[in-house]
N, C-alpha and C positions, 0 to 999 in steps of 0.2 A: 335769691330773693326776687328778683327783678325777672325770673324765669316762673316762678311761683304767681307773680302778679300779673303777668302777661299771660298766662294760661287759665290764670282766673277770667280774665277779660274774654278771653278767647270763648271760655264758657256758656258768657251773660253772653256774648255775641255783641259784644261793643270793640269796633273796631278806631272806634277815635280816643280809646284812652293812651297812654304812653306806655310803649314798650312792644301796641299789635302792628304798630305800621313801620318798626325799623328792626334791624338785627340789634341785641345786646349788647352793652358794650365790654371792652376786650375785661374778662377777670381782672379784678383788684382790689385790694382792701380801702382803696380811695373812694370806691365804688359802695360800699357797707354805709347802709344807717346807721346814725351813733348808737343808736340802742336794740341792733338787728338781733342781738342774740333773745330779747323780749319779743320782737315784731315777728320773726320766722313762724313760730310757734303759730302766732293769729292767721299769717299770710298761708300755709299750711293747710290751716281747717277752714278758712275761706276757698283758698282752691276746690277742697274736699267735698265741701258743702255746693258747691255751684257748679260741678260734674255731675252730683246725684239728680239734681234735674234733667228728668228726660231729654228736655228740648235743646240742652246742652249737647246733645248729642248728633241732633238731628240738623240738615243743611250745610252750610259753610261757613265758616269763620276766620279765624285772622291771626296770628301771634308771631312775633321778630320780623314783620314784613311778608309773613306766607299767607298766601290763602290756599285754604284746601278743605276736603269733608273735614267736617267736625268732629267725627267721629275717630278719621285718622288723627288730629289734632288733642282728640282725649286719649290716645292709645300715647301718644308722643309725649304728653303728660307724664303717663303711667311711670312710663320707658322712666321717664329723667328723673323721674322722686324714686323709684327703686335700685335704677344703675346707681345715681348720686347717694342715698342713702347705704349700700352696699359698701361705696368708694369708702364713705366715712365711718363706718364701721369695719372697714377692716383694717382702717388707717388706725384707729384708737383703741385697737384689739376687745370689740364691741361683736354680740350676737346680732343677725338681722333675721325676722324670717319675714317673707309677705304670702300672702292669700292664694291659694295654687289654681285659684279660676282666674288671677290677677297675671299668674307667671302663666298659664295657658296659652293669654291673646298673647303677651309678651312673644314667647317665645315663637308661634305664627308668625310677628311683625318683624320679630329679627333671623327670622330662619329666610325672608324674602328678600335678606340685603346681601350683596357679593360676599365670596366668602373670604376676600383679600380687604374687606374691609370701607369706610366710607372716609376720606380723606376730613378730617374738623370733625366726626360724628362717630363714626368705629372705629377700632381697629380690628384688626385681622381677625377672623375666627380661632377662639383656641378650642384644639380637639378637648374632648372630653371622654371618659368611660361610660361605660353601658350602665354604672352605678349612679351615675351623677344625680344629684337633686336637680330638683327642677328650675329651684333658684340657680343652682350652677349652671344648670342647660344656658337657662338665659343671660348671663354673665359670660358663660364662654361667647355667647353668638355676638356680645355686644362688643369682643376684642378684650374681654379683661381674663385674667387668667383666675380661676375661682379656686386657686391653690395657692394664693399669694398669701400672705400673711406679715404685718409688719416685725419687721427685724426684732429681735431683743433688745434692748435699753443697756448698754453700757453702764455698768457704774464707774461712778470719779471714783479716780484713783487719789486718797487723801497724802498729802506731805507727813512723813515720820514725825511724832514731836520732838520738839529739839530737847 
């Protein structure tokens, strides 16, 4: 959420709101607005909406304390709502697909990062086959393995009735 809002900022190019002049703070549910699972959704297509502005793109801008092109900074965007989307879909045995002009730059911006990985940002490159989708391409490049899939669900084992 707080990565959603600071890349909205980053957008409008306002670098005095909260969240463009410091890094995030560490993950936690202490961290969630009491009613983030309603707020995400708006925070979301605010983001969404304030990237399709050209001038969003254009110059420098600001988000966790970075400055850098803007455009790299919309590409960083991209990155974190489809890795992060992908994570939670394959956590909740959920389908993702995203837009293959979208996984295009992707895959450009992660195919220019070591292939051992970015220490707090990737991990390691996993190989992939010559078959891979393109969302896979970009999912291996970003350190995730696009072959993972959440385990089976155990069922309770119930007590015999007496």
């Amino acid at each position: 959420m707080g990565l959603s809002y600071a890349f909205t900022q980053a957008a409008r190019k306002r670098t005095d709101a909260p969240g463009t002049d410091g890094p995030p703070p560490d993950p936690s549910a202490q961290h969630l607005a009491r009613h983030w699972r309603s707020s995400l959704p708006v925070l979301l297509e605010e983001l969404s909406t304030a990237w399709k502005d050209p001038a969003s793109w254009a110059g420098t801008s600001q988000a966790g304390g970075v400055t850098m092109p803007a455009a790299s900074l919309g590409i960083v965007a991209m990155n974190e709502l489809i890795m992060h989307s992908w994570d939670l879909a394959r956590a909740t045995g959920q389908e993702i697909a995203a837009d293959p002009r979208t996984l295009d730059v992707l895959i450009e911006f992660l195919s220019q990062g070591p292939a051992e990985g970015t220490p707090g940002l990737f991990g390691p490159v996993t190989p992939t086959d010559s078959e891979a989708t393109m969302l896979d391409q970009a999912v291996a490049l970003a350190g995730r393995d696009p072959n993972w899939r959440r385990p089976p669900r155990r069922r309770a084992v119930s007590a015999p009735a007496a």
